[in-house]
N, C-alpha and C positions, 0 to 999 in steps of 0.2 A: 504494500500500500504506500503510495505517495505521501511527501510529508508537505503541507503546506502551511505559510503562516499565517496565525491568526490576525486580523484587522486590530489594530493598533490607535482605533481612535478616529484616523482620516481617511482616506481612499488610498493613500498607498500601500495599509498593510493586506487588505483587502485584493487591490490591485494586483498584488506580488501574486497572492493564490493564481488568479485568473492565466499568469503567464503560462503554468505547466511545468516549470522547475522545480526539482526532485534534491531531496538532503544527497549529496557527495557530488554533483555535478560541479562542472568548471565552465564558470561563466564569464564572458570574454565584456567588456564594458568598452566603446566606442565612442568618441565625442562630447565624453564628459567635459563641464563648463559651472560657470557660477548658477546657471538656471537650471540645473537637473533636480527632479525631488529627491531629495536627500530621504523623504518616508519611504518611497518607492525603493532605492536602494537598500538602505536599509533591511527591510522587508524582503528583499529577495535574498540580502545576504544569509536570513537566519533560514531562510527556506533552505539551500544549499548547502548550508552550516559553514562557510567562509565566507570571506572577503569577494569582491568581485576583483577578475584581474587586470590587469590596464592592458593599452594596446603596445604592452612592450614585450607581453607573455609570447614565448616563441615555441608553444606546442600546438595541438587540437585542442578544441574545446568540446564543451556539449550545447554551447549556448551562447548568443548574441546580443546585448543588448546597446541599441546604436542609436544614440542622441544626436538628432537631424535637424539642423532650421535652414531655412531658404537659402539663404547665403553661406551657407559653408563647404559648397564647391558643387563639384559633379556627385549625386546622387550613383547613378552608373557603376565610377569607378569605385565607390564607396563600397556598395555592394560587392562589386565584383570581390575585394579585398577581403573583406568581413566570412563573404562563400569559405573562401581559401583555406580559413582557418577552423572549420566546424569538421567536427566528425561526422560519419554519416548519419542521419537522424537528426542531426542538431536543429536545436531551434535559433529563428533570427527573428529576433522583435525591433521593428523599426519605431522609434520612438520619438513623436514630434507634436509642436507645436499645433493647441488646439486652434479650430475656425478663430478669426480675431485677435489672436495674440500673435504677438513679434514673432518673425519667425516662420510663422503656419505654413505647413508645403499641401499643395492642394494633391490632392486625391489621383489624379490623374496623372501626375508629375510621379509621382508614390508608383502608378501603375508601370506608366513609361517605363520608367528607371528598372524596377524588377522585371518586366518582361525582359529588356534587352541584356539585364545581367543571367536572365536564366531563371527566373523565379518568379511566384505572384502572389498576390495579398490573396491569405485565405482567411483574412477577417480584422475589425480594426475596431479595436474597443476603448472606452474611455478611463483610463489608468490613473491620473491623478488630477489634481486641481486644474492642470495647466499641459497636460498633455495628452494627447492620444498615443497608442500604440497596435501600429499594425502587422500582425505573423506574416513573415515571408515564409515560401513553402518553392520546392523545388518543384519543375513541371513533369509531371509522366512524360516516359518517353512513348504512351499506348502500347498497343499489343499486337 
C-alpha cells in the first residue's frame, strides 16, 4: 500500500497525496525559485521520506517535479531534459503558474511542448494556492 501525506492545514499537504509519490522514491525537483510552495514541497518530501533532489543529482529518478513560468525558456527543451533522467515509469509533474498569476503558461503551450518532446498531459489539477500541476505521461507507441 502507498504511503501518502496527510493534509497539513493548506492545499499542499493534501496536494502532495494527489501526485502518486510512494515512501522510498527519488524525486528529481526542477526550476525551483522564490515562488514555489514550500507546503507543496514539503508535503511531498514526507511522502517519499527524503528531501527532494536538485537538478545536480546525476542518477535516474522515479519522479519529476518541474516548476515552469512563461519566461523561463523553451518549455520543449525543458522536457526533453527532465524525460532523460526518469526511470521507466517515472512520473513528470509539470508544475505552473495558475490562470492570472505571473507566470501562467496556457494550456496549449503545456500541450505543444509535451507533444513535441514525446509526451502528453494526462490531467492537470489544482495543487496549491498558486499553482496548477499537470502529469506528463509518455505516448503509446499502439499495437
Amino acid at each position: 500500500m502507498a504511503t501518502t501525506a496527510q493534509p497539513t492545514g493548506g492545499q499542499g499537504g493534501a496536494g502532495a497525496a494527489k501526485l502518486g509519490f510512494t515512501a522510498g522514491q527519488v524525486v528529481q525537483e526542477f526550476g525551483y525559485g522564490d515562488d514555489v510552495d514550500q507546503e507543496l514541497r514539503a508535503a511531498v518530501e514526507a511522502v517519499i521520506g527524503s528531501e527532494l533532489v536538485d537538478e545536480d543529482y546525476d542518477d535516474v529518478t522515479d519522479g519529476v517535479m518541474l516548476w515552469w513560468r512563461d519566461d523561463d525558456g523553451d518549455l520543449t527543451d525543458a522536457l526533453v531534459d527532465v524525460r532523460a533522467v526518469l526511470d521507466d515509469g517515472g512520473l513528470i509533474w509539470l508544475l505552473t503558474p495558475k490562470p492570472g498569476r505571473s507566470g501562467h503558461v496556457a494550456h496549449g503551450e503545456i500541450e505543444e511542448a509535451a507533444t513535441t518532446a514525446g509526451l502528453h498531459a494526462t490531467s492537470t489539477l489544482t495543487i496549491a494556492p498558486d499553482w496548477s500541476a499537470t502529469r506528463l505521461g509518455t505516448r503509446s507507441r499502439g499495437k
